[in-house]
Steps between C-alpha positions, in 0.01 A plus 500: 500500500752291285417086466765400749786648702794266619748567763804276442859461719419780708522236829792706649442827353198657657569877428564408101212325497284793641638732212383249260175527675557859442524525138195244455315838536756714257475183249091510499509888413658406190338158420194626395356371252477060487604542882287175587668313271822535627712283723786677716801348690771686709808396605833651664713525129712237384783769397712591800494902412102478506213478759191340341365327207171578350415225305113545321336249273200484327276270264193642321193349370654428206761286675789739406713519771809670605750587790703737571753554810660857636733599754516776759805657571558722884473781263152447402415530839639862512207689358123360476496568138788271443274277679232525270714555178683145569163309535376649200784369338428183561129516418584670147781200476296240562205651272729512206590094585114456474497666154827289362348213640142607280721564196617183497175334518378701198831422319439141593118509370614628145580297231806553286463586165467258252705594166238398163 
């Protein structure tokens, strides 16, 4: 499955924590490929309109690494699609932080031109 789940400040919120639990299923349908590799942590949301945070990280062999949080809202939770559409979201989110973070690399690696 993925390289680590974490549960965090669910103490006093039991039935939040069991949707989390939930979606870990939802989230692994769309994490498909480099599933292993990735680290996920839940938490009830920061943002007093929203329910969780989805926060996924991940660091490649190559040591580029990148993180990437997203929020569910009670209307995500309205359709299973929605479901499924949000964690995507956030997997597509934090795959395009993984490429910005390789693009800099390479930027890093080249050399600026010299004028003769």
């Amino acid at each position: 499955m993925f390289k680590s789940v974490q549960y965090a400040g669910f103490e006093d919120r039991p039935e939040l924590r069991a949707r989390a639990e939930q979606l870990e299923t939802v989230l692994a349908d769309e994490v498909t490929a480099w599933r292993g590799d990735v680290e996920v942590r839940w938490a009830p949301a920061a943002d007093p309109e929203a329910v969780l945070d989805l926060t996924l990280a991940i660091t490649r062999p190559n040591g580029v690494a990148a993180r990437h949080t997203g929020t569910f809202v009670p209307g995500d939770f309205s359709h299973p699609r929605w479901l499924a559409s949000r964690c995507n979201r956030v997997w597509f989110d934090l795959l395009g932080a993984l490429l910005d973070q390789q693009h800099q690399r390479v930027e890093a690696a080249i050399p600026e031109p010299v004028e003769a």
